[in-house]
ZAMISE-547906 format. One record per residue: residue number from 1; x, y, z of N, C-alpha, C, O in turn; residue in three letters. Coordinates in steps of 0.05 Angstrom, whole numbers, plus 5000, padded with zeros to 4 digits. Layout:
<atoms>
NUM/X/Y/Z/X/Y/Z/X/Y/Z/X/Y/Z/ALA
...
</atoms>
This chain:
<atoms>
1/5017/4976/5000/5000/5000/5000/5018/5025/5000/5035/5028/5017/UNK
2/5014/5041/4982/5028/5068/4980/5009/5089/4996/4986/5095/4992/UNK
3/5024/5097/5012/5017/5131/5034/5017/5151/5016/5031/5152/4995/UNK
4/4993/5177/5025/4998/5192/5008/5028/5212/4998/5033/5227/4980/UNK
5/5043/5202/5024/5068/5218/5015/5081/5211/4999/5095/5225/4985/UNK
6/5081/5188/4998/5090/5163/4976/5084/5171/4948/5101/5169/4930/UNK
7/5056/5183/4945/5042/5192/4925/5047/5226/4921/5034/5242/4907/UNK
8/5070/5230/4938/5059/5266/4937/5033/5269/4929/5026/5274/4906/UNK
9/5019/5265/4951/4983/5279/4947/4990/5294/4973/5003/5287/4992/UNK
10/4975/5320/4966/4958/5330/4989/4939/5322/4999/4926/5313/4980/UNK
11/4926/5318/5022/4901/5315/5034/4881/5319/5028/4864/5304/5037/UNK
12/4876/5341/5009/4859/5357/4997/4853/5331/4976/4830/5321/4976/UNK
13/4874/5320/4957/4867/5307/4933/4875/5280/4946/4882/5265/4927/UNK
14/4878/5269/4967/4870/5252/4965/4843/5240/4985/4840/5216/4991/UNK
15/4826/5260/4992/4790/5266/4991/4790/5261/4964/4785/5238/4955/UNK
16/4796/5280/4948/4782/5281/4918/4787/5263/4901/4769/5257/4885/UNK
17/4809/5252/4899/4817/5228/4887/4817/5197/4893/4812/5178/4879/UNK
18/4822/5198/4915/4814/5174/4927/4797/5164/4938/4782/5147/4929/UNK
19/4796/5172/4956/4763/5167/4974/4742/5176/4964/4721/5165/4969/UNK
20/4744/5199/4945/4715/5204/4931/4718/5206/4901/4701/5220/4889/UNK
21/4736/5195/4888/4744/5191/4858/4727/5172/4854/4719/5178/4832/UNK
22/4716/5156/4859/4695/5135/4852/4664/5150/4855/4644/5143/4844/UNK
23/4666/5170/4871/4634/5167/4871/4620/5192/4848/4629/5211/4836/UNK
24/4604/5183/4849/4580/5197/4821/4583/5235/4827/4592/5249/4808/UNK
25/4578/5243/4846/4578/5269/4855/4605/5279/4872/4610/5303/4870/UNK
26/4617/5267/4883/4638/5277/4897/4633/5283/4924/4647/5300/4934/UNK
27/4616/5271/4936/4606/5275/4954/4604/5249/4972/4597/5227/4965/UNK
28/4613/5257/4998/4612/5236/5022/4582/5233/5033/4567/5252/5039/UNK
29/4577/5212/5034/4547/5195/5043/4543/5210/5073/4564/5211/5085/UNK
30/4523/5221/5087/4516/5235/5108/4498/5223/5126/4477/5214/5118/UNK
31/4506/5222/5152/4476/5212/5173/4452/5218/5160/4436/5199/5157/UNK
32/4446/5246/5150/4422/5249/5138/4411/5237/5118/4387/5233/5117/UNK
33/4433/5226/5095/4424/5218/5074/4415/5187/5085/4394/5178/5076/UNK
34/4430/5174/5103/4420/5154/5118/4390/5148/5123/4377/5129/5115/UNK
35/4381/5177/5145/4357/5172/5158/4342/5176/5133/4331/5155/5125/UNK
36/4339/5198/5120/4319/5196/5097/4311/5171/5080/4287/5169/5071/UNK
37/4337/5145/5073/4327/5126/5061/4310/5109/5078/4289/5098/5072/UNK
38/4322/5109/5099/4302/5090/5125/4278/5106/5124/4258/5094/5117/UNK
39/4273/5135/5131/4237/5147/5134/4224/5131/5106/4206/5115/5105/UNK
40/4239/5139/5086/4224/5124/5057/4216/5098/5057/4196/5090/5046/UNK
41/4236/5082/5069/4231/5064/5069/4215/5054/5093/4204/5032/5091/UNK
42/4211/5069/5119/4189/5062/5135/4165/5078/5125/4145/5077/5139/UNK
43/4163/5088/5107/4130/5103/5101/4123/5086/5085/4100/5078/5086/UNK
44/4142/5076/5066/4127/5063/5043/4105/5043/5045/4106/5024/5060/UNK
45/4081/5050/5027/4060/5032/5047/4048/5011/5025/4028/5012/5010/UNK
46/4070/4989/5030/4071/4960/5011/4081/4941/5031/4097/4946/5048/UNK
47/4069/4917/5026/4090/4895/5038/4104/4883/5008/4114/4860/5004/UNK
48/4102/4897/4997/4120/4887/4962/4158/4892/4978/4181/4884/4978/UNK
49/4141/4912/4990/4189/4917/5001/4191/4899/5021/4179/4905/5042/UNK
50/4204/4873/5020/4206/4846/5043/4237/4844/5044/4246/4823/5036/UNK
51/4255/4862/5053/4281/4848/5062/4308/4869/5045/4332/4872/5051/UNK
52/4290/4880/5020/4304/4897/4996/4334/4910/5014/4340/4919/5037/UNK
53/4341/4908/5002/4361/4924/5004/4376/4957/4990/4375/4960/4965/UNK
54/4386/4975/5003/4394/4997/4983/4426/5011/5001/4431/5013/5025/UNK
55/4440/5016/4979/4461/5021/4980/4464/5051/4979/4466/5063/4957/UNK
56/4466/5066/5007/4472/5099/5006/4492/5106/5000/4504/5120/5016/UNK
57/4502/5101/4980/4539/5114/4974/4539/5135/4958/4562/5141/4955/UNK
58/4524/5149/4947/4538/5167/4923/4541/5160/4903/4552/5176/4887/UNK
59/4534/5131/4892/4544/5120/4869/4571/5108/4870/4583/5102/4850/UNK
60/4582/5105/4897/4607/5098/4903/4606/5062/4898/4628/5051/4893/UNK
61/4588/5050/4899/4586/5012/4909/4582/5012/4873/4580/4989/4867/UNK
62/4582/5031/4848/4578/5024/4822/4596/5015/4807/4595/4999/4789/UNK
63/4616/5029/4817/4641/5028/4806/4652/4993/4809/4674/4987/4801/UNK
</atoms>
C-alpha cells in the first residue's frame, strides 16, 4: 500500500481522488442521507418491500 506521501498527494486530493474519485457526485454519504432512506423506506405503504436492500453511497458501490 502506497501513503499519500508516497504519492505526493495533498490531503485535499486525496478526499478528491481517492476516497471520493469513485463516487457519482463527489460527495461523502451523510447521517442524513442515511435517515431519509430508512423514513422512505418506513412510510412506504407496501408489503412488496420484504428484506430489499439499498446502497447509500453516492454511486460509490457502482464502480
Amino acid at each position: 500500500m502506497q501513503y499519500p506521501q508516497a504519492l505526493r498527494l495533498s490531503e485535499q486530493e486525496v478526499v478528491e481522488k481517492i476516497m471520493l474519485g469513485v463516487t457519482v457526485d463527489k460527495t461523502f454519504t451523510t447521517i442524513e442521507d442515511v435517515a431519509e432512506i430508512a423514513l422512505l423506506f418506513a412510510a412506504f405503504p407496501t408489503n412488496a418491500l420484504t428484506g430489499q436492500s439499498m446502497v447509500v453511497s453516492h454511486g460509490w458501490n457502482m464502480s
